[in-house]
N, C-alpha and C positions, 0 to 999 in steps of 0.2 A: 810088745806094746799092745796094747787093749782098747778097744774104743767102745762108748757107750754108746750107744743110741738111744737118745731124749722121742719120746711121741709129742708132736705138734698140736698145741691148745683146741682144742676144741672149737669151734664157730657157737659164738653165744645165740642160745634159741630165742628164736624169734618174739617176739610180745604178743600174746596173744590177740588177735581179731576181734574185736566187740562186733557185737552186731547192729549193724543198721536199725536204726528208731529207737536205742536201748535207752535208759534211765543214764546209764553213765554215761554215755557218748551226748546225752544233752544236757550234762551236770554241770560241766565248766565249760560249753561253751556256748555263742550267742546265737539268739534265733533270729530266721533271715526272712524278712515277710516278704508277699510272695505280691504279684499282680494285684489279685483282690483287695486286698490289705491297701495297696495304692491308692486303688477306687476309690474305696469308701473312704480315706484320707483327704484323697481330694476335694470329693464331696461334703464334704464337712466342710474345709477349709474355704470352697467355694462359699457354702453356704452362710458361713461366718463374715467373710468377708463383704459379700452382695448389697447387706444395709449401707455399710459406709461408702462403699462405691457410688452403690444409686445416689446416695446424698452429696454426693461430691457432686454427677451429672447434672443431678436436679441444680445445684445453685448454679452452674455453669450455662442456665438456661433459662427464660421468662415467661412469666405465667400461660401466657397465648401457648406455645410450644406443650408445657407441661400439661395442659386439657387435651391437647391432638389425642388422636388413638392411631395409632399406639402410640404409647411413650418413645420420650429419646433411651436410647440405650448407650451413646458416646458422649464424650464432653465436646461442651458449647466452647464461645468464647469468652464468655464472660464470667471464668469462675475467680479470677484474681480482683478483679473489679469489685465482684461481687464480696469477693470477702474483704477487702479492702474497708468497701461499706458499712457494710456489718458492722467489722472494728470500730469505727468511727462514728456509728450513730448510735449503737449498744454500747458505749465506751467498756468494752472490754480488758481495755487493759488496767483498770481500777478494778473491773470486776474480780478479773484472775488473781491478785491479791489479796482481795478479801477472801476470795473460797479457798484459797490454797492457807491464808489461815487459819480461817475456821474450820478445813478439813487436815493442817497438821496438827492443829493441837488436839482437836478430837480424838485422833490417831493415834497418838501418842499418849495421851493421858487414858481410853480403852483398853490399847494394847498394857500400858503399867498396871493398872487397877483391876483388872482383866487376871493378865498373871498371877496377882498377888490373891487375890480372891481365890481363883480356882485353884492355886498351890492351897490356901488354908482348907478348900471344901475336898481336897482330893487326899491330902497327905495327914492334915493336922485331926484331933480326936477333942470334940469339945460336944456340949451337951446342944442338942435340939440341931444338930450338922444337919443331917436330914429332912427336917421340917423346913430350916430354913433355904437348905435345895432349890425342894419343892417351891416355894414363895420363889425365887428366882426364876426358875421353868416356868412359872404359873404364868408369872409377866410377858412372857412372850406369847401367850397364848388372847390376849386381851389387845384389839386394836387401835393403832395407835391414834387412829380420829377421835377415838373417845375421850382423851383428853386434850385433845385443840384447844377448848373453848375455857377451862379451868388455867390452866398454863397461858394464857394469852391474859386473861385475866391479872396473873399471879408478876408476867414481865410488861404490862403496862401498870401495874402498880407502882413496881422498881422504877419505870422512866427507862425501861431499855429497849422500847419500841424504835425500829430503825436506828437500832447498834448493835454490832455482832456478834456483844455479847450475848444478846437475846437468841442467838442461833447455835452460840457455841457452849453455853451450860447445859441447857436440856441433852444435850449429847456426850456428857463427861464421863458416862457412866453404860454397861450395854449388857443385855441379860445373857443376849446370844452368845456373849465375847467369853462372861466366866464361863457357861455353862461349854463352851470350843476348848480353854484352857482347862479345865478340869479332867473333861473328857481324854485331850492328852498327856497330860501330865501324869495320870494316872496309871498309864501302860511308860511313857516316854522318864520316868524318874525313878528309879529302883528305891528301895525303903533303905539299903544300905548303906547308901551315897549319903543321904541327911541322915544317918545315925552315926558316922565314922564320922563327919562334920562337928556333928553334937556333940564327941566323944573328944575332941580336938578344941572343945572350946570354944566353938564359933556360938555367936548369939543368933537368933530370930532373923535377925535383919541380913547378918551376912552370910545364912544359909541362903537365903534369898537373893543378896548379889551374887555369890559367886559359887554357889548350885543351882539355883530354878531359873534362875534367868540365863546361864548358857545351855542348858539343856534343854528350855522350851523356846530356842532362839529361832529353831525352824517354823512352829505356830504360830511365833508373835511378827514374825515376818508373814504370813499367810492374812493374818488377824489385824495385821496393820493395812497391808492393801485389801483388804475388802472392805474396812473402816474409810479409808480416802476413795475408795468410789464410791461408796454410797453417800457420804457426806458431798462429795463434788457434785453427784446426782439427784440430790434433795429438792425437790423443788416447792412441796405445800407447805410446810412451816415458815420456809425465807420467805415466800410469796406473801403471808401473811403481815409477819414484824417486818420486813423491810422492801423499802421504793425503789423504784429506778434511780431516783434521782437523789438517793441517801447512799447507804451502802450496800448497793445488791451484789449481790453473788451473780454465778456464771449464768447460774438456769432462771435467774431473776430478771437479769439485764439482756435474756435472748429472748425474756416473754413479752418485754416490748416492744420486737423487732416486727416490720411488714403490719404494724396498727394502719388501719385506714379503711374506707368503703369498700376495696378490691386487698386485701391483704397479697404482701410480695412472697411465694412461696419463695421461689426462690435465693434471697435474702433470708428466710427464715432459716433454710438449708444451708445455709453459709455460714449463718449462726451457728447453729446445730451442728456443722462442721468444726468451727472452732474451738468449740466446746468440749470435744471429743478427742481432738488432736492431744492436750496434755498426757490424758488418758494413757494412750497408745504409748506415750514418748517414757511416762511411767513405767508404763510395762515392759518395752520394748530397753528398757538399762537396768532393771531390777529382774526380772522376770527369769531369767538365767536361775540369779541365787535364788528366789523363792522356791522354783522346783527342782531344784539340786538341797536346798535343807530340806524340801518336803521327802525325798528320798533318801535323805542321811537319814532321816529319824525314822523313817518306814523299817530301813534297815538296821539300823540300831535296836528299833523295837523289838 
């Protein structure tokens, strides 16, 4: 009888070692930031924060207090009161529905008109594209005081003085917004995506719904919140066409808070407070997705 003897496999060799700080060893995986990086984080964060802090203290406290040197740096007692007030003599809560309509609809008709423009200035191939660009850019270049006085003109003509309308046509349309959408639409929409569309049949319009509008849905979310803040934050044009005591807006009905021989800082601050709070509470349920689609499309791109 005969026996074979089998040799035992081998031990598989080891993976190679990359070296410390190499291109591959930091290719798939996450960088870890170090102390510094905290720092200057926090510093920032600090620093962002500080405005609405102070202003929270400030209305929590009375003008006597507010002149002392140095300032309060903690809260008083009187910040609930205080805003209490405010609400109640700025009737704010009439105000926050007028501004939040006249800064949704603004928003929303920018960000669509917006889209659709900068898809035809980025994608589509028509005679004078370019000149007419230019004329878009140019507008932004021209301030906006300089037509106050034509435009006020033009909506107490109409009889839309101290109506919202009056606040929320001049803003249907934004120079800034096509030339934001063009600019990414231009890198963020491949030319083949709307020719295999075209090829498919689809017309004009449902290239538009169901190509440029999910593909620039990370900008027109970006494009929509900077729209509703600066429409919330508008204060010279409402201040103009509309009263306290008609339909003001937010930054309308806080400008005639603390009126009197001794003006209430405090109280103003409370205003100024309230006003602010939407804001936050915007950002603070939205804010996720905005910069989670601004990095889908970064990396798409």
């Amino acid at each position: 009888m005969t026996t074979t003897l089998t040799k035992p496999p081998a031990d598989p060799a080891p993976p190679p070692r990359r070296a410390r700080g190499s291109k591959a060893s930091r290719a798939g995986g996450h960088m870890h930031a170090g102390p510094i990086a905290y720092i200057i984080l926090a510093l920032f964060t600090f620093g962002s924060l500080a405005p609405l802090v102070w202003t929270a203290i400030a209305a929590s406290r009375d003008n006597q207090r507010l002149a002392q040197t140095p300032p309060p740096l903690w809260f008083g007692a009187n910040l609930f009161d205080k805003l209490e007030l405010a609400w109640t003599d700025a009737n704010l809560s009439e105000a926050f529905l007028n501004t939040t309509i006249v800064a949704g609809v603004s928003a929303l008709t920018i960000v669509v008109m917006s889209t659709i423009a900068g898809f035809a200035f980025a994608k589509l191939r028509f005679r004078g594209r370019n000149a007419l660009m230019l004329i878009v850019v140019g507008t932004m270049m021209v301030p906006p005081q300089l037509s106050i006085i034509p435009l006020y003109m033009m909506v107490a003509e109409l009889g839309w003085t101290d109506q919202l309308q009056s606040v929320i046509f001049p803003s249907l349309v934004s120079a800034f917004g096509v030339f934001f959408m063009r600019q990414y639409l231009l890198q963020a929409l491949p030319d083949e995506i709307i020719e295999a569309a075209r090829v498919d049949g689809a017309s004009s319009w449902r290239v538009v719904w169901h190509v440029v509008f999910p593909a620039a849905r990370p900008a027109m979310a970006v494009l929509g919140m900077l729209t509703f803040v600066q429409t919330w934050n508008d204060f010279l044009w409402p201040f103009l066409v509309l009263t306290q005591n008609g339909n003001p807006t937010v930054q309308v009905a806080i400008a005639g808070l603390g009126r009197g021989y001794t003006p209430d800082q405090a109280l103003i601050m409370a205003g100024a407070l309230l006003g602010t709070l939407p804001l936050l509470i915007v950002f603070a349920i939205f804010g996720k997705q905005i910069v989670g689609g601004i990095m889908q499309g970064a990396v798409k791109g």
